[in-house]
DOFI-371346 format. One line per 2 residues: number of its first residue (from 1); their letters; for each residue x, y, z of N, C-alpha, C. Coordinates in steps of 0.2 Angstrom, whole numbers. Layout:
BEGIN
NUM = A = X,Y,Z,X,Y,Z,X,Y,Z  ...
//
This chain:
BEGIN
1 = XX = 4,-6,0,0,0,0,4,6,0  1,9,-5,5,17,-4,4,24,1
3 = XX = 9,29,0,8,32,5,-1,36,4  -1,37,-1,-8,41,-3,-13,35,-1
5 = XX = -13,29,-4,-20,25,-3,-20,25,7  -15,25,11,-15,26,17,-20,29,19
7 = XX = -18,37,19,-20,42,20,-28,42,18  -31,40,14,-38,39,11,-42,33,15
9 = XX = -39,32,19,-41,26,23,-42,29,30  -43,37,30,-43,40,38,-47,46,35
11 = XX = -55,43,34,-58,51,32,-58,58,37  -55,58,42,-55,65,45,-51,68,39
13 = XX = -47,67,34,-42,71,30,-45,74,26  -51,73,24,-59,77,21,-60,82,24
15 = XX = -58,82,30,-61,89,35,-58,94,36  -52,90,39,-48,93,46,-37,91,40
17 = XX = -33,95,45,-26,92,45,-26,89,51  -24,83,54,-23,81,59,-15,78,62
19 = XX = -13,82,66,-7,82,66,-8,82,75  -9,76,76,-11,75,84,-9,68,86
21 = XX = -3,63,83,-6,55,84,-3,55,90  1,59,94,3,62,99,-1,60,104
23 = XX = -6,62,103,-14,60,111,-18,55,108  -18,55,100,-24,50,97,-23,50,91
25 = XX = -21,42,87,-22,40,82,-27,41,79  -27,43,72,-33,46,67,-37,39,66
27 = XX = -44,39,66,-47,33,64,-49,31,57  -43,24,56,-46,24,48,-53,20,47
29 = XX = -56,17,41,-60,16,39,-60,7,42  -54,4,42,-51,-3,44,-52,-2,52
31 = XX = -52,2,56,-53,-2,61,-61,1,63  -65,5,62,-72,5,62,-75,1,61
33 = XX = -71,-3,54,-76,-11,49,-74,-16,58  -68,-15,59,-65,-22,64,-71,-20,73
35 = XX = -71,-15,71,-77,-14,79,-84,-15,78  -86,-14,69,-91,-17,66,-90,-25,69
37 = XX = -87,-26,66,-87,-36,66,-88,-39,74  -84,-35,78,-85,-36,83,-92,-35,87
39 = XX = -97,-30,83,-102,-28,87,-106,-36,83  -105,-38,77,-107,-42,72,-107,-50,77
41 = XX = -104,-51,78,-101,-57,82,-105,-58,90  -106,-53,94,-108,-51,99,-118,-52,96
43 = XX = -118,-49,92,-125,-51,90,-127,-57,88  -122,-60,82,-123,-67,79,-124,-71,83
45 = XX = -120,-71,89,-117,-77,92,-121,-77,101  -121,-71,102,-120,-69,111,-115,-69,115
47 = XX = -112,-75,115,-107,-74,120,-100,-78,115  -97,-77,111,-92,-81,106,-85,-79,110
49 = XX = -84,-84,115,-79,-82,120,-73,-85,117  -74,-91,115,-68,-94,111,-66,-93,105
51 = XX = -69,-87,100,-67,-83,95,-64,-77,97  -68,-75,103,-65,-67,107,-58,-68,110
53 = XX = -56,-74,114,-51,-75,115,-44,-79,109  -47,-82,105,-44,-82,99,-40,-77,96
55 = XX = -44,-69,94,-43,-63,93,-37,-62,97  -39,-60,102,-34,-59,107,-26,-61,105
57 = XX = -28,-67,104,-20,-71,104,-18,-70,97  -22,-67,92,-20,-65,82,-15,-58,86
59 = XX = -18,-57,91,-16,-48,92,-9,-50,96  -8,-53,101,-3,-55,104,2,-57,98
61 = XX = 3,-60,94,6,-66,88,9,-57,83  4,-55,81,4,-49,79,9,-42,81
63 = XX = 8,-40,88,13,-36,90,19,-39,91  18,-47,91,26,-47,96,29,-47,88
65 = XX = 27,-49,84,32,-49,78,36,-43,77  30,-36,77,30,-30,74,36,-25,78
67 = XX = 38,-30,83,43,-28,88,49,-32,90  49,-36,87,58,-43,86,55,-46,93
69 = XX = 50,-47,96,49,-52,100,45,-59,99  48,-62,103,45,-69,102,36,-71,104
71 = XX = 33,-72,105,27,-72,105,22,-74,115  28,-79,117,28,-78,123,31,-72,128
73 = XX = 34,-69,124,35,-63,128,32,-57,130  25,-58,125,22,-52,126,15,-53,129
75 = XX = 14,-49,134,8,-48,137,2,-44,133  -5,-44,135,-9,-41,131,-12,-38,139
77 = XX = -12,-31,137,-13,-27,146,-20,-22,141  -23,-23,149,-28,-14,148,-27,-8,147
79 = XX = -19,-8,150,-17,-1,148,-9,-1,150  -6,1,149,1,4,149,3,3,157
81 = XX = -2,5,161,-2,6,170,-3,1,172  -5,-5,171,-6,-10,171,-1,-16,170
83 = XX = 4,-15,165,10,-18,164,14,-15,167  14,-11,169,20,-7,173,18,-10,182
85 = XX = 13,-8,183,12,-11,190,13,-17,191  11,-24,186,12,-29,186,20,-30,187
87 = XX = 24,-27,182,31,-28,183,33,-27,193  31,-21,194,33,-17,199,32,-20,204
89 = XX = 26,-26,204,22,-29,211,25,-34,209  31,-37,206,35,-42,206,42,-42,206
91 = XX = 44,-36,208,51,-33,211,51,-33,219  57,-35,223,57,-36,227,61,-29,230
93 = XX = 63,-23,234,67,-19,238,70,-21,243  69,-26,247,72,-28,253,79,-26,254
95 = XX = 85,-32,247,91,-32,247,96,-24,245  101,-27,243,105,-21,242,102,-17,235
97 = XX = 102,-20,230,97,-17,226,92,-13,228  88,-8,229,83,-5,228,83,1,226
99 = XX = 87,6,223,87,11,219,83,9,212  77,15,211,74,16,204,75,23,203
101 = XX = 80,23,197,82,29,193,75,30,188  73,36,191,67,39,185,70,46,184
103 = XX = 69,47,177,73,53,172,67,57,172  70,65,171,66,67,172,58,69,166
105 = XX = 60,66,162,55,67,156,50,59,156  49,59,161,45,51,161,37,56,161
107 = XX = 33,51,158,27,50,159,22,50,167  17,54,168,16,53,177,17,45,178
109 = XX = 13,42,174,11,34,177,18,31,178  22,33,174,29,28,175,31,30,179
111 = XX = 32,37,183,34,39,189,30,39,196  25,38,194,20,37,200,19,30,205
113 = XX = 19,25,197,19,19,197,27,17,205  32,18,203,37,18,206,38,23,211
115 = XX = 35,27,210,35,34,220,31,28,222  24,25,223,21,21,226,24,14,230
117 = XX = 29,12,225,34,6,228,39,9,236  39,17,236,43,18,241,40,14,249
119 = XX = 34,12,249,32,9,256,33,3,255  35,0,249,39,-8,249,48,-7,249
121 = XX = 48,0,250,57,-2,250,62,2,246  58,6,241,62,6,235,65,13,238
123 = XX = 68,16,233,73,22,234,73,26,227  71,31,227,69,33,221,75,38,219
125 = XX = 79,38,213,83,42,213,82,46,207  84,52,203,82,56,199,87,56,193
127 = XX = 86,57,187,89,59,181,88,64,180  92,71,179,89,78,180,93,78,173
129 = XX = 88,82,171,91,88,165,94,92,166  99,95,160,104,99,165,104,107,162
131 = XX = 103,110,167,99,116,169,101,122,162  106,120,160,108,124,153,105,122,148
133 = XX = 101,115,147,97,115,141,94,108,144  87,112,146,84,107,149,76,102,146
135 = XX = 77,105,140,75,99,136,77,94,131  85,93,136,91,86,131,89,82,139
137 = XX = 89,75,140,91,71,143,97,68,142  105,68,143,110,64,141,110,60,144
139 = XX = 114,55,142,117,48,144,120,50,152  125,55,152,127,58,157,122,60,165
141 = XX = 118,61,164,114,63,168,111,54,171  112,50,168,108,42,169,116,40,174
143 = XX = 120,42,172,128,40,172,130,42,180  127,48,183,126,53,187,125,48,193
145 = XX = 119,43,192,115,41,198,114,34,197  116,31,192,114,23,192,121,20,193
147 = XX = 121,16,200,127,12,202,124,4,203  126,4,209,127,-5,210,121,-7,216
149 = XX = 120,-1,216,111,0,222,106,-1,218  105,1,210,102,2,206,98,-5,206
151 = XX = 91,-5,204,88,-10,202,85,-11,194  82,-6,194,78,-3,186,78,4,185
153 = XX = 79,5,181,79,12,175,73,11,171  67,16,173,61,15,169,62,22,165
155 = XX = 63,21,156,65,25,152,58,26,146  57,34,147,54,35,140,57,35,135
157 = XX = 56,32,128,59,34,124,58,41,119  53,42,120,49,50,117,47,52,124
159 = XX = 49,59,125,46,65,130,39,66,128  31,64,130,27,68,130,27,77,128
161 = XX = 32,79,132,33,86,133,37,90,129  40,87,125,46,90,121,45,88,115
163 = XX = 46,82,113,51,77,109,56,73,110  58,75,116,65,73,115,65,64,115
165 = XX = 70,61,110,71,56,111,78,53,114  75,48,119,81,44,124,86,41,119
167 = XX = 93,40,121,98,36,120,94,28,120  91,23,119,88,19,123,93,13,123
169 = XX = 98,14,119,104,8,116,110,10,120  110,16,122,118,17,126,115,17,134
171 = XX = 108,18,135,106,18,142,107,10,145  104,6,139,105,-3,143,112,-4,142
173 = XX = 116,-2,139,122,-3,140,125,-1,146  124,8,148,126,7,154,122,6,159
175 = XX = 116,2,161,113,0,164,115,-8,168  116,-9,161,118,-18,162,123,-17,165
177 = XX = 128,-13,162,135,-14,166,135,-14,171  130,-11,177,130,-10,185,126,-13,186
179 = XX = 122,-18,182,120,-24,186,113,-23,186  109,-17,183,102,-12,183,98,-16,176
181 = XX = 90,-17,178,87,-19,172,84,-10,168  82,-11,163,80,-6,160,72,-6,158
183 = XX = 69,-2,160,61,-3,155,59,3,154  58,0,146,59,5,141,49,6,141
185 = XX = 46,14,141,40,17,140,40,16,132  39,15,129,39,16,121,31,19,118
187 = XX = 28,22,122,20,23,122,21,29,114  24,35,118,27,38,108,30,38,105
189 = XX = 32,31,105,36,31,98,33,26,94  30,19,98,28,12,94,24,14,89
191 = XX = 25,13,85,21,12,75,21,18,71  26,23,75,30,28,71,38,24,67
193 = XX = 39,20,65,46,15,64,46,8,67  51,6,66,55,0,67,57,0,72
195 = XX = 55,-8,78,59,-7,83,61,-14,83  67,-18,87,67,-23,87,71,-23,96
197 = XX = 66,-27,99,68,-27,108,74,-30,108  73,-36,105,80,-41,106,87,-38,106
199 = XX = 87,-34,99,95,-31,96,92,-24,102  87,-20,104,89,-15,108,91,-19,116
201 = XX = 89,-25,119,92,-31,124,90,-24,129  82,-22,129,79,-20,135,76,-27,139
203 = XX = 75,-25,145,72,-28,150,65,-31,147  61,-23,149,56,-23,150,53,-18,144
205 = XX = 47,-20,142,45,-13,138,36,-13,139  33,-6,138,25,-6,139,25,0,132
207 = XX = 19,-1,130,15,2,125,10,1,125  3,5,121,-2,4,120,-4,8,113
209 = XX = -11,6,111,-12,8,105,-17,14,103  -16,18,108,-22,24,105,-17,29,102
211 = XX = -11,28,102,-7,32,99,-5,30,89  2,30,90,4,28,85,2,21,80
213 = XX = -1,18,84,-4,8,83,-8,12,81  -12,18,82,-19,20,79,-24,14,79
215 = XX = -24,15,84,-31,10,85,-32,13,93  -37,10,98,-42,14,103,-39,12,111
217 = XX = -41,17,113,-36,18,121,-40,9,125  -39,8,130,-41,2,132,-35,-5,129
219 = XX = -31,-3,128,-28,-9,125,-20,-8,126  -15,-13,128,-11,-12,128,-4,-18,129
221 = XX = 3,-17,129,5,-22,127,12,-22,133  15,-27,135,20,-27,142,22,-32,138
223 = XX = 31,-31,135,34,-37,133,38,-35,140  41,-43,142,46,-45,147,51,-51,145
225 = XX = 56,-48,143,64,-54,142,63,-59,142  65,-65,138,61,-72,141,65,-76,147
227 = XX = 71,-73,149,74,-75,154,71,-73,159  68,-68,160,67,-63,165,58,-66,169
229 = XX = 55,-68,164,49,-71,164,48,-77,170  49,-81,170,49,-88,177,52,-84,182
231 = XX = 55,-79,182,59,-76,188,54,-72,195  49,-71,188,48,-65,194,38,-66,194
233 = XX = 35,-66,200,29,-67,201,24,-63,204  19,-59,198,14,-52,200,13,-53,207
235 = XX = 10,-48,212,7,-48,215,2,-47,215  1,-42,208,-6,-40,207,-9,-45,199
237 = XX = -15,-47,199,-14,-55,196,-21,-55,196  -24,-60,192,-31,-62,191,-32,-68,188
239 = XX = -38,-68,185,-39,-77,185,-33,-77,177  -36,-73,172,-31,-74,166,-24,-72,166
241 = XX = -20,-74,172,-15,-73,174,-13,-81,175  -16,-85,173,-15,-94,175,-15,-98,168
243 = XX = -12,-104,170,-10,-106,167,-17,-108,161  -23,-110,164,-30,-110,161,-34,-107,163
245 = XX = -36,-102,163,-42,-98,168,-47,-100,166  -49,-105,162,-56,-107,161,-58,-113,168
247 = XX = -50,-115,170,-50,-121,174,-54,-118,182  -54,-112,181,-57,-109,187,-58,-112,194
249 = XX = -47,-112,194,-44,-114,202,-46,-111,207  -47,-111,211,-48,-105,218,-41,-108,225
251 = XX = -40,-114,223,-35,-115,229,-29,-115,226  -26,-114,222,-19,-110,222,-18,-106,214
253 = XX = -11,-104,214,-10,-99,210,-6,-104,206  -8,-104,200,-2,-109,195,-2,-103,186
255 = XX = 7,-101,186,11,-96,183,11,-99,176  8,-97,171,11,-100,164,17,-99,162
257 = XX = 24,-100,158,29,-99,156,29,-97,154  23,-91,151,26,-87,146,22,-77,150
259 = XX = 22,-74,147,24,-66,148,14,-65,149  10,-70,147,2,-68,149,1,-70,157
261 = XX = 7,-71,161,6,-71,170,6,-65,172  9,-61,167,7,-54,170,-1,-49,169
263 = XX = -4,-55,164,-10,-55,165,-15,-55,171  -19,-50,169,-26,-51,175,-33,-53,174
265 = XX = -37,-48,172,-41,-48,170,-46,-51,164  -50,-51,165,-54,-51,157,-51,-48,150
267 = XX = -50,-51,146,-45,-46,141,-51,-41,135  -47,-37,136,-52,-28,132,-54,-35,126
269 = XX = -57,-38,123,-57,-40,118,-60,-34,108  -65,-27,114,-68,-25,107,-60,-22,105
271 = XX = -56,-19,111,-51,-18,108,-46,-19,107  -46,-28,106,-42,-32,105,-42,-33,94
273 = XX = -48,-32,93,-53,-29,86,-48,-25,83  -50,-18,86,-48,-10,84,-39,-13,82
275 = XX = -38,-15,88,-29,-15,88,-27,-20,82  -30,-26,82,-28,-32,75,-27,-28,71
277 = XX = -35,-26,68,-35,-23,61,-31,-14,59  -27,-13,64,-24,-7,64,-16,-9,62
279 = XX = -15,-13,65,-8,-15,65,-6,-18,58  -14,-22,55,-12,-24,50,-11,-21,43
281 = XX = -14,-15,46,-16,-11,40,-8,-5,41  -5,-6,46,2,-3,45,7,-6,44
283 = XX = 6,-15,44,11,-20,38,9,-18,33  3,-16,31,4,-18,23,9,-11,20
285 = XX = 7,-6,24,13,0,23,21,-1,25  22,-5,29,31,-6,32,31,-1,37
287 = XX = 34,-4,41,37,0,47,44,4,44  46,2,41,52,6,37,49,12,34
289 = XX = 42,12,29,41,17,25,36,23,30  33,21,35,31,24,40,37,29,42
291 = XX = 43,25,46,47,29,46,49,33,44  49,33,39,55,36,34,48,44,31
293 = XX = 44,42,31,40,48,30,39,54,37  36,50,41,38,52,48,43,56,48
295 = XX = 52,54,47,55,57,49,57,64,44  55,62,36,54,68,32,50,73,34
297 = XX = 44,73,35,39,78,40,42,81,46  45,77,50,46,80,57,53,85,55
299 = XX = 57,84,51,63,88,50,61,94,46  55,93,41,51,98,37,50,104,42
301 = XX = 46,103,48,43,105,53,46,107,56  52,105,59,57,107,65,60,114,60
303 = XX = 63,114,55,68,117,50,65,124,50  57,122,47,52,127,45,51,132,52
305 = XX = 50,130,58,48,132,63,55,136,65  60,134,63,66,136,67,65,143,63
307 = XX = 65,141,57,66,147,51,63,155,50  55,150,53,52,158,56,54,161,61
309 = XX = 59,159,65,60,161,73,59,160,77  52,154,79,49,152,85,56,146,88
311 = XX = 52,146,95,57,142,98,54,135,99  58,131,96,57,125,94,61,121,102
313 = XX = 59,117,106,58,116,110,61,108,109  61,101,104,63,98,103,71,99,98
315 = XX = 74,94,101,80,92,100,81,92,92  87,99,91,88,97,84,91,90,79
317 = XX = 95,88,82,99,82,82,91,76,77  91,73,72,89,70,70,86,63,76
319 = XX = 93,58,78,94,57,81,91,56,90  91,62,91,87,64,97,80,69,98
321 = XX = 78,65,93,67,68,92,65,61,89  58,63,92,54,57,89,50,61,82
323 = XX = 42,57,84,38,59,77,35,65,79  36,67,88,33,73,88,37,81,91
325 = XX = 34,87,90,39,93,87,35,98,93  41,103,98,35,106,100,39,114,100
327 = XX = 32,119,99,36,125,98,32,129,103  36,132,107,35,136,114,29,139,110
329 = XX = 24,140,117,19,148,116,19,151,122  15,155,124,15,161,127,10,158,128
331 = XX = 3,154,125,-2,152,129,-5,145,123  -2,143,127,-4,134,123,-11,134,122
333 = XX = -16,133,127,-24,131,127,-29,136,120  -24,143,120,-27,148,117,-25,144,109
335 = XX = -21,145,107,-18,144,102,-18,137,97  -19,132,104,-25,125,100,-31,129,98
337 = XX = -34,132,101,-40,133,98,-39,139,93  -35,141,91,-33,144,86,-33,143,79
339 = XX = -27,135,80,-27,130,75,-34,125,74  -37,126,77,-45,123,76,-47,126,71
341 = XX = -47,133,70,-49,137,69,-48,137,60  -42,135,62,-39,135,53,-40,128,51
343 = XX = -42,124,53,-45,116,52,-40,115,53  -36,113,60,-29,109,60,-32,109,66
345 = XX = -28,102,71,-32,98,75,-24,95,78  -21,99,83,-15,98,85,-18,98,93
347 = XX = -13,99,99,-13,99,106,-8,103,110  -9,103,114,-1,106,120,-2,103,127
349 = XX = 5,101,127,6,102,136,9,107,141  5,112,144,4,119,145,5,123,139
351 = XX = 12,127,137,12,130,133,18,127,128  17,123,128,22,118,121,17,116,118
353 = XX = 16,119,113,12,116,106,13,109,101  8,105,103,13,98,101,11,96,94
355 = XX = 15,96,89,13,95,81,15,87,80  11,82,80,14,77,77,11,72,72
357 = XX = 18,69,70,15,66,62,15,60,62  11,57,57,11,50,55,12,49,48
359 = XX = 11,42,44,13,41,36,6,43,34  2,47,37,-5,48,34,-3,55,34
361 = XX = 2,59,35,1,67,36,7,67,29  5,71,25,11,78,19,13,81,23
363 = XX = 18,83,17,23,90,16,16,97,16  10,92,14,4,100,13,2,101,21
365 = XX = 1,94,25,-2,97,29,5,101,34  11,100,34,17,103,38,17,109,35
367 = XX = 15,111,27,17,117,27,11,124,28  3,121,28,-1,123,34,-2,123,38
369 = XX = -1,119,43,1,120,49,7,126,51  14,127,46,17,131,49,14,139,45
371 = XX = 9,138,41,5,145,38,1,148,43  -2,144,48,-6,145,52,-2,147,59
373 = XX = 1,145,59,8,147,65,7,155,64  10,155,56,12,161,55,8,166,56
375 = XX = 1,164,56,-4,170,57,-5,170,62  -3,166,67,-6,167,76,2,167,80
377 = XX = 6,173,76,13,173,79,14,176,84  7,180,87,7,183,93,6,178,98
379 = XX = 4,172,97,4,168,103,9,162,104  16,164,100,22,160,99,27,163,103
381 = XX = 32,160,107,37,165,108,41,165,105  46,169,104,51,173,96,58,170,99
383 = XX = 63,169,93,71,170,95,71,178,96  76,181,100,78,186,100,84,187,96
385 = X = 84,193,93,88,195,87,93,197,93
//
């Protein structure tokens, strides 16, 4: 599929430019049909629980490939928070281990998730950005505070806030070396590009799909190392965390061998639907061609923004930005609704205006977006001459 028949597949682009898969992937016409069917099913049948969970496991089979992992290693979670706490209620702080390095561009729930551990033990230690340009996170700063106390480094790969994109390949290197697991947030970057866990030899990793996966919030994904897997056992756990949950044990806990013990609950199954047929609809583009459009957009953007004068907030360095871009205001809330105004359907976190792309967005909609900037330069902050 090309990039144009893509694009034709996500009627908002009839309407609106949408340069937001930053808060929420665009809906194409593929995953509407897949929540159709599911409503279909749900009717045909009543209760088609051994199709529903069938589903599930195309979806499982599906991301782990989309990601160089093996198919027992990935969990199918409610949400991002969900895989992270499961990890976290299976970490012990007693021993000399109990340091967790959180940097300072993490997401609330990756740091919350771990401030919450401090009444099991743990020791929270800080990655700071350093005060002369404090929207780079270096290697240096990780290097600062992970020793031989350390137990996990929970790392964004994309800043929510900025852009900025993590070292993720020099952080597990120096992670490993002192003896620290790494897990890796990948929530903005997954289905903007190619990722492969193995060759990046993280620990742990969580995503979900109402972003770049473009498909719908309630759905999410926890791969864990296959070493790492028999090692370690949730505290927070449910029946679809066994080996057979239809076996409907109540007198003990029995751990399947593979990465669904971090399972709990009933699985999202309508949004086990929305995610299959999203995913599959960004094979048939390439995770390579995605990228590669992506990253032409994003430098378009960055270039264009620097050019007028606004203060571009992410990371010039190719290298060190994801697929989203932000450019300081003077008042963020104002100035989305600004761009509404001009049919373009962006976001901010306070006053960082966040522009981001996917293989469904042009060079037309980057260079309207930055026309519309231009007409609303009074709620931009300037370079000074």
């Amino acid at each position: 599929m090309n990039l144009d028949e893509f694009r034709a597949r996500f009627p908002i682009f009839r309407r609106r430019i949408y340069v937001n898969s930053c808060s929420q992937g665009a809906l194409s016409t593929d995953v509407e049909e897949a929540m159709r069917a599911y409503l279909d099913t749900w009717h045909g049948s009543g209760s088609p629980w051994e199709m529903w969970v069938e589903q599930v496991e195309h979806l499982r089979a599906r991301f782990a490939a989309s990601i160089g992992a093996d198919v027992d290693e990935v969990a199918v979670m409610p949400s991002a928070s969900a895989g992270i706490n499961a990890i976290a209620s299976a970490l012990g702080f007693a021993g000399s281990r109990s340091h967790v390095v959180i940097g300072d561009f993490e997401f609330p729930t990756m740091a919350q998730v771990w401030l919450a551990q401090e009444r099991r033990g743990a020791s929270i230690r800080r990655a700071r950005a350093p005060s002369a340009s404090p929207d780079t996170l270096p290697l240096e700063a990780y290097d600062a505070v992970i020793d031989e106390h350390t137990l996990i480094v929970p790392a964004t790969h994309v800043c929510f806030r900025n852009g900025h994109k993590t070292d993720i390949a020099g952080l597990v290197g120096l992670a490993h070396a002192r003896g620290a697991y790494v897990f890796l947030d990948d929530y903005q970057r997954t289905g903007s590009g190619p990722i492969d866990v193995h060759a990046l030899d993280v620990d742990f990793m969580v995503t979900g799909c109402l972003k770049y996966l473009l498909a719908a919030a309630g759905i999410g994904f926890l791969y864990v190392r296959r070493d790492l897997i028999e090692r370690l056992e949730p505290t927070v756990t449910g029946w679809f965390g066994r080996v057979n949950p239809f076996a409907f044990r109540i007198d003990e806990l029995d751990w399947p061998p593979g990465a669904n013990r971090f399972e709990s609950g009933t699985p999202p199954v309508p949004n086990a639907y929305a995610a299959l047929a999203a995913l599959e609809l960004l094979d048939r583009v390439g995770c390579d061609e995605v990228g590669r459009q992506i990253d032409h957009l994003t430098a378009r953007y960055a270039c264009a923004a620097r050019d007028a004068g606004f203060v571009v907030r992410t990371p010039e360095a190719p290298a060190c930005r994801g697929p989203l871009v932000v450019v300081q205001s003077v008042d963020g809330p104002a100035l989305v609704l600004k761009l509404a105004g001009h049919g373009i359907t962006a976001s901010c976190r306070g006053n960082g205006l966040r522009v981001s792309f996917h293989a469904y967005n042009t060079e037309g909609d980057v260079d309207a977006v930055v026309r519309a900037l231009a007409a609303e330069s009074h709620l931009l902050e300037r370079h000074r001459l």
